[in-house]
DODREN-123954 format. One record per residue: chain; x negated, y, z negated of N, C-alpha, C, CB in turn. Coordinates in Angstrom, 2 decimals. Atoms other than C-alpha are relative to their C-alpha. Glycine has a CB too. Layout:
{'A'; {X; Y; Z}; {X; Y; Z}; {X; Y; Z}; {X; Y; Z}}
...
This chain:
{'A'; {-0.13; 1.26; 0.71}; {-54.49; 50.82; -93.99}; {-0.73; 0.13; -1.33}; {-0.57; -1.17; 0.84}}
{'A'; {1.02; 0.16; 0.91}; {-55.40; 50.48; -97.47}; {0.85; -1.49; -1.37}; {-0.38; 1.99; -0.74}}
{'A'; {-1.02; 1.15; 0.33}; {-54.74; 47.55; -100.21}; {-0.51; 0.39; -1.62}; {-0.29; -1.91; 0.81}}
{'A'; {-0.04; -0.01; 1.32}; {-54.68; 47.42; -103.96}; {-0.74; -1.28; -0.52}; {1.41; 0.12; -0.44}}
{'A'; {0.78; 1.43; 0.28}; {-57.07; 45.31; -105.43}; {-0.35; 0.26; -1.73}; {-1.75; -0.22; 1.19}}
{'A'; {0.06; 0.13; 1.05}; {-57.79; 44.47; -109.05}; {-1.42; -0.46; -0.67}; {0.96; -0.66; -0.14}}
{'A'; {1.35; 0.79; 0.78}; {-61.51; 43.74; -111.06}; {-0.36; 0.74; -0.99}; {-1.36; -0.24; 0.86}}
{'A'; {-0.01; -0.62; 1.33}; {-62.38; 44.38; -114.73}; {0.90; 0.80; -0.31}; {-1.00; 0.62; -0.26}}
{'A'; {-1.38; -0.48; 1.30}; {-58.60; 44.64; -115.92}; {0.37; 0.92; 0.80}; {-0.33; 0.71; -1.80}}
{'A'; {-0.82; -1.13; -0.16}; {-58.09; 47.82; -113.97}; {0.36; -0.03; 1.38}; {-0.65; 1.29; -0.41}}
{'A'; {-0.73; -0.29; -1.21}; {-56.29; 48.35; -110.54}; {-0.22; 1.24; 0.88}; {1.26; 0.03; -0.35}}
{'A'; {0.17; -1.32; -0.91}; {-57.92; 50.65; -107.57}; {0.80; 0.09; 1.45}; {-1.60; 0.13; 0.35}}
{'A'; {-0.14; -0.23; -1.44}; {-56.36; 51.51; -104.35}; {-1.29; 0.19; 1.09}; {0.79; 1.21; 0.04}}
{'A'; {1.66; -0.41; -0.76}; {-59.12; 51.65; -101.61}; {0.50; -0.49; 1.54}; {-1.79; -1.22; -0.75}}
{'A'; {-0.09; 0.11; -1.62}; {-59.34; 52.00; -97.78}; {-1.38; -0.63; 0.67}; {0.24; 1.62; 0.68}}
{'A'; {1.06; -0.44; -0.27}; {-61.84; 51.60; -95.72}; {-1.15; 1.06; 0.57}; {0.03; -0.51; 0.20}}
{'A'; {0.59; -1.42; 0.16}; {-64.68; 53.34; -96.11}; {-0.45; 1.16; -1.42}; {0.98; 0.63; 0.70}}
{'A'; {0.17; -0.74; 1.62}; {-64.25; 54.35; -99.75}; {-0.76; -0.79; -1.06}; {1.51; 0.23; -0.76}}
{'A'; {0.89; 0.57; 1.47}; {-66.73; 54.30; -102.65}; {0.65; 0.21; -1.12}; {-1.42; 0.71; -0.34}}
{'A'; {-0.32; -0.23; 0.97}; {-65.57; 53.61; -105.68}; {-0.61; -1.07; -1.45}; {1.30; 0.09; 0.35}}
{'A'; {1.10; 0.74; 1.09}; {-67.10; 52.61; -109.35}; {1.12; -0.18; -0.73}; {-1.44; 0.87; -0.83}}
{'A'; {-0.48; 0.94; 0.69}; {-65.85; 50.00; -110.89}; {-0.43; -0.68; -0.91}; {0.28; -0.59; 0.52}}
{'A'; {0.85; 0.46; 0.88}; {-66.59; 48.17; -114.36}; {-1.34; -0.48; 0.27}; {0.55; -0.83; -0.52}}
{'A'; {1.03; 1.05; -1.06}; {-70.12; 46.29; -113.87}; {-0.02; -1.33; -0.26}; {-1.57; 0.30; -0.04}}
{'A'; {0.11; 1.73; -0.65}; {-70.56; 43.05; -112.01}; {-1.49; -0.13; -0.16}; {0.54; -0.33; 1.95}}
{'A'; {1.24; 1.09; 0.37}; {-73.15; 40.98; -112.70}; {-0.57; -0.68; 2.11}; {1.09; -1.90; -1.49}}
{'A'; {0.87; 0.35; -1.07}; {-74.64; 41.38; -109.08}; {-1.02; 1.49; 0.31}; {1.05; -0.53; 1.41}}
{'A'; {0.77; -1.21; -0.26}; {-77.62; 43.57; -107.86}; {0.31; 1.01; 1.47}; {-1.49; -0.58; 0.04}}
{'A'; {-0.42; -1.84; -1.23}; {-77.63; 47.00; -105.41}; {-0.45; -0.90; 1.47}; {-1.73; 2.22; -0.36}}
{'A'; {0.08; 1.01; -0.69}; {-77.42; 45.92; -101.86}; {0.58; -1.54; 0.62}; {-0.62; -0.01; -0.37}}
{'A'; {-0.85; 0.81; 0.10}; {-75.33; 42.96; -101.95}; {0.93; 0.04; 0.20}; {0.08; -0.32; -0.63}}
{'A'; {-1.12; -0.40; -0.32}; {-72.44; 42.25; -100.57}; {1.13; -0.63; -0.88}; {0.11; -0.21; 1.35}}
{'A'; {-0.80; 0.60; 1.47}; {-69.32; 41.01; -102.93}; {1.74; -0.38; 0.90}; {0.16; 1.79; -1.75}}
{'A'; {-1.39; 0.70; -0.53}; {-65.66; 39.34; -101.67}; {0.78; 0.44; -1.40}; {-0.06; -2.01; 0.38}}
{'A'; {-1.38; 0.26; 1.36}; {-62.49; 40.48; -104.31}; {1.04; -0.67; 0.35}; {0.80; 1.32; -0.60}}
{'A'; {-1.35; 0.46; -0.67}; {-59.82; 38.06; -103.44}; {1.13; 0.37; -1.00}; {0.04; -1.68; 0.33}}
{'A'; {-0.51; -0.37; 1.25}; {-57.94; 39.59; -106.61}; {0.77; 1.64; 0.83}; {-1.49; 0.12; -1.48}}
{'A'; {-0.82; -1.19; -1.36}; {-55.59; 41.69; -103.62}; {1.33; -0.21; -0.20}; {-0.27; -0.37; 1.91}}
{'A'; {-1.51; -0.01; 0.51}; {-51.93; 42.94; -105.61}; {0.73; 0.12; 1.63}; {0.40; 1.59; -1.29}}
{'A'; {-0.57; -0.23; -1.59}; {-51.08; 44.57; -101.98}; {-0.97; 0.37; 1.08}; {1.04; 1.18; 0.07}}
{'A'; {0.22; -0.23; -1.32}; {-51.67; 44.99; -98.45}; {0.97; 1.01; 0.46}; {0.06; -1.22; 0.75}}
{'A'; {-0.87; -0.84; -0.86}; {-50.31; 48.37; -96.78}; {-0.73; 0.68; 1.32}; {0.57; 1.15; -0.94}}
{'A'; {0.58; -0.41; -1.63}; {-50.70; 48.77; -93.06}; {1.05; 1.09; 0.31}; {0.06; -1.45; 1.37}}
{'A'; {-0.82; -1.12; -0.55}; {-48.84; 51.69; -90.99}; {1.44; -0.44; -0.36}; {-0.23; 0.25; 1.66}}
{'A'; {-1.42; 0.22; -0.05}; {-45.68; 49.60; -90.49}; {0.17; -1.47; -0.96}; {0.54; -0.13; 1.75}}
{'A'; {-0.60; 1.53; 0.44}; {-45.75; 46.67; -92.47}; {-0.37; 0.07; -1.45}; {-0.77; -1.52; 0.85}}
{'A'; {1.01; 0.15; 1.08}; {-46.76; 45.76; -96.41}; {0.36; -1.09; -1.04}; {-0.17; 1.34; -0.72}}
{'A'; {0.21; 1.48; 0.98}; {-47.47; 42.68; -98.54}; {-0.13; 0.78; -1.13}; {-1.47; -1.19; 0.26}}
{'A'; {0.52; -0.16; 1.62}; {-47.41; 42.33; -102.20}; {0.12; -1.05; -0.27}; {0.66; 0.85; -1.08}}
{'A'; {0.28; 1.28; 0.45}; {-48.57; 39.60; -103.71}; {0.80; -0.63; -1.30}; {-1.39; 0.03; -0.25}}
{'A'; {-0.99; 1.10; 0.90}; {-46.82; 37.10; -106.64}; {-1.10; -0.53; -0.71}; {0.98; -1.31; 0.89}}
{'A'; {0.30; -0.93; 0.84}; {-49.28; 38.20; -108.74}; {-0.89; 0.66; 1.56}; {-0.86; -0.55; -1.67}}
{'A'; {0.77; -0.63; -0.45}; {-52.11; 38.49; -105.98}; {0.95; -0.68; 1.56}; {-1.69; -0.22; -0.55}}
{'A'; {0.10; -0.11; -1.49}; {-51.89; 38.27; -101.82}; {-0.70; -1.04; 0.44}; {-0.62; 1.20; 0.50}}
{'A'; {0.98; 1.10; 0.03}; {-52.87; 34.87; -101.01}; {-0.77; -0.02; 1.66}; {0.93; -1.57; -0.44}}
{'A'; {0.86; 0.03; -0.92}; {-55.62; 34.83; -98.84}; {-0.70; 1.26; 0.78}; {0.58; -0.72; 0.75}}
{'A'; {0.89; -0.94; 0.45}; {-56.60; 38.40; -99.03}; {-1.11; -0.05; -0.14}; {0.18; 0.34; -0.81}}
{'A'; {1.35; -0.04; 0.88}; {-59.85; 39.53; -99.57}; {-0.55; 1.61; 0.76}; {-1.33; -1.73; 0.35}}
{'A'; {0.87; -1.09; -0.47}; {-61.77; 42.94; -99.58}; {-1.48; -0.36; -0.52}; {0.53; 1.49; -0.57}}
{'A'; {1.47; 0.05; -0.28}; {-65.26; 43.02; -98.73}; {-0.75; 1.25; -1.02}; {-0.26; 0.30; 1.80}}
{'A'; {0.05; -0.93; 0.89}; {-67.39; 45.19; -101.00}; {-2.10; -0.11; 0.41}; {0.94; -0.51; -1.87}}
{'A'; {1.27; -0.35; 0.42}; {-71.38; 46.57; -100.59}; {-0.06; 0.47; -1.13}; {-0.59; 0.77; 0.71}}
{'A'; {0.13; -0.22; 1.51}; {-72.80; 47.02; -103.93}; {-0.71; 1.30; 0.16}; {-0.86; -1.20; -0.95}}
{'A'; {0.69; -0.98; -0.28}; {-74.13; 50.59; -103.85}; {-1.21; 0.09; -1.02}; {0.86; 1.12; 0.06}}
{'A'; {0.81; 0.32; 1.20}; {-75.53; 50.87; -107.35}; {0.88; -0.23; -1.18}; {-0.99; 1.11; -0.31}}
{'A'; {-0.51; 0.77; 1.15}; {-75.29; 49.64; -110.59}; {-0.91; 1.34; -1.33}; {-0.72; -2.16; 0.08}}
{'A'; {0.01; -1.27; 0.76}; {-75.54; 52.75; -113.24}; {1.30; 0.35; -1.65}; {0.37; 1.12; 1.41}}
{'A'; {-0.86; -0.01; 1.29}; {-74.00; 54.25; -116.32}; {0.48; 1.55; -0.02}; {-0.93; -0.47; -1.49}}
{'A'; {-0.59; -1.57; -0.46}; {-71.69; 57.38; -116.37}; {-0.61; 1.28; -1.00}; {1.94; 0.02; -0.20}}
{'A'; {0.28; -0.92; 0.66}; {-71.84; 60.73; -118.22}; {0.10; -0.35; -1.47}; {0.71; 0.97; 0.42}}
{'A'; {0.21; -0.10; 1.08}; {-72.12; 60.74; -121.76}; {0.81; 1.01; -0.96}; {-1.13; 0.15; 0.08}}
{'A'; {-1.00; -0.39; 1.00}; {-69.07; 60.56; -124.32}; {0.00; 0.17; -1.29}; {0.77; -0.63; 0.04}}
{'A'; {0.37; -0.07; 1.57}; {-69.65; 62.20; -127.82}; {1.00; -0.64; -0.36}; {-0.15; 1.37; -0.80}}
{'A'; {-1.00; 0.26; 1.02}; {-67.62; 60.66; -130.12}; {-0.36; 0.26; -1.98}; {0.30; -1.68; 0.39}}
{'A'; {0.63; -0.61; 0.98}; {-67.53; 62.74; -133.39}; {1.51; -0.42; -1.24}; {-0.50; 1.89; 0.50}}
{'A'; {-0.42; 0.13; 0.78}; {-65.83; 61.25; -136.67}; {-0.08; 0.98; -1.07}; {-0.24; -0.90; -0.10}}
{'A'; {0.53; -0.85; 1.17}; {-65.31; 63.72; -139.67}; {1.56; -0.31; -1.25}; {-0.32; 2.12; 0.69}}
{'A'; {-1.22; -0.06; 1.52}; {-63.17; 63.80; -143.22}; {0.26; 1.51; -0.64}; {-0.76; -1.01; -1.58}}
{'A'; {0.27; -1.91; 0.35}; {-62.66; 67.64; -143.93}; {0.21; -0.52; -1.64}; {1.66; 1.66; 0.83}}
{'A'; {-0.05; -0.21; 1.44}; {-63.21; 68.69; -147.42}; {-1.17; -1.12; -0.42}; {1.65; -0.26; -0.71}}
{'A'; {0.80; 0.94; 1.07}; {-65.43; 65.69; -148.19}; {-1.90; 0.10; 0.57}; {0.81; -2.03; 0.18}}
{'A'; {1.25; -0.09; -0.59}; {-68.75; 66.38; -146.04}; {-0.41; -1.30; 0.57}; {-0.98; 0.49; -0.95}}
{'A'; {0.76; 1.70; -0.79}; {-68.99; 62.82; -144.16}; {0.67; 0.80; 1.40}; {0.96; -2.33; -0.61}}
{'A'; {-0.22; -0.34; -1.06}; {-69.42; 63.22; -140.19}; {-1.13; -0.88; 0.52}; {0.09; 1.44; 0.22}}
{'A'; {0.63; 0.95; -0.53}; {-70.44; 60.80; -138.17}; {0.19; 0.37; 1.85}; {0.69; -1.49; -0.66}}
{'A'; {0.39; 0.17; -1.74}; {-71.88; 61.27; -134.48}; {-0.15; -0.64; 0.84}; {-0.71; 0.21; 0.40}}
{'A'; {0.34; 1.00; -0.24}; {-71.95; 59.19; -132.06}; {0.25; 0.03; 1.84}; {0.75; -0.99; -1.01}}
{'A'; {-0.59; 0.08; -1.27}; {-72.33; 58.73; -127.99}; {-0.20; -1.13; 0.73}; {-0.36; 0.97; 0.72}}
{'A'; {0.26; 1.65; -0.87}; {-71.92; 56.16; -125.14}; {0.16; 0.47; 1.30}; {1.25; -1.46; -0.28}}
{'A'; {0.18; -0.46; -1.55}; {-72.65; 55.96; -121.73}; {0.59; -1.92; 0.74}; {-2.34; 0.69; 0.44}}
{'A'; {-0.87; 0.87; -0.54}; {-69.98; 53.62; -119.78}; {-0.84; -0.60; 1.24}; {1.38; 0.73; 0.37}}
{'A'; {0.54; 0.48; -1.36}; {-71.69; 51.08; -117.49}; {1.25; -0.08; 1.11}; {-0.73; -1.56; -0.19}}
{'A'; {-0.93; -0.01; -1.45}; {-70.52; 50.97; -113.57}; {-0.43; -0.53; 0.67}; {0.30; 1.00; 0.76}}
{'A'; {0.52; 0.69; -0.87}; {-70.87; 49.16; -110.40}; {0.79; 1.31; 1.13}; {0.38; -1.84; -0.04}}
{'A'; {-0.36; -0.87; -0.67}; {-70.74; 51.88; -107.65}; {-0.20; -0.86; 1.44}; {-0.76; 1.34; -0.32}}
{'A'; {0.18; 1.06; -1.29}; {-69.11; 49.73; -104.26}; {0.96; 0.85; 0.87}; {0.55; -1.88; -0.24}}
{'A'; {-0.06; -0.58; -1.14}; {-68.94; 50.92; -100.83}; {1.43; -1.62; 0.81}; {-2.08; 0.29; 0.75}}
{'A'; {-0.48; 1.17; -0.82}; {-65.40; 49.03; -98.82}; {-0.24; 0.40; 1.44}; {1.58; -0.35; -0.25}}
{'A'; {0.71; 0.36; -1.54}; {-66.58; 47.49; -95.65}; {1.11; -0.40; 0.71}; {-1.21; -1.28; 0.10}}
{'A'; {-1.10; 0.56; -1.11}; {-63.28; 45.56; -94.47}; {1.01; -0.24; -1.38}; {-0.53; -1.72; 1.20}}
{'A'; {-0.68; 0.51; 0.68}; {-60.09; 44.26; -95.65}; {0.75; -0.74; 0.55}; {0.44; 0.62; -0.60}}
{'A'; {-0.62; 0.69; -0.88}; {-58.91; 41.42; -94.30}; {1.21; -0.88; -0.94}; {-1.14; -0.88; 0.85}}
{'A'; {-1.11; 0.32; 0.10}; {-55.37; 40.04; -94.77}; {0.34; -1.34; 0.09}; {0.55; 0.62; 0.70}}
């Protein structure tokens, strides 16, 4: 069984059991979190899709941690003229453990 669920714009698949980092939420490590924002439901033999979402859906979510990823140079330059501009960022995340998914 796993269902398609949606938070900060982007769209993960997830079972249970799976960690996965997702934009960050504005909750602390520890915590548990409800997404009712559920496109589909796919079980062995059966599967919902929602009209946008799955009404009455919801996956369960432990908050594992709350962190920032690897570190993306981003390097601007103009050949021939000597301007170059450096520059990096480190993408915040919310790293969540699914607990259930109830239908």
């Amino acid at each position: 069984m796993y269902a398609i669920m949606e938070t900060g714009g982007k769209q993960y698949k997830v079972a249970v059991g799976d960690m996965v980092n997702v934009e960050l939420l504005p909750v602390e490590a520890d915590q548990t979190i409800t997404i009712d924002k559920v496109i589909a439901i796919v079980n062995d033999d059966n599967t919902v899709v929602g009209n946008p979402y799955v009404v009455g859906a919801i996956v369960t979510c432990k908050v594992i941690e709350n962190g920032k990823a690897k570190k993306v140079i981003v390097f601007k330059y103009k050949a021939k003229k000597n301007i170059r501009k450096k520059n990096g960022h480190r993408q915040p995340f919310t790293k969540l453990q699914i607990e259930a998914i109830n239908a």
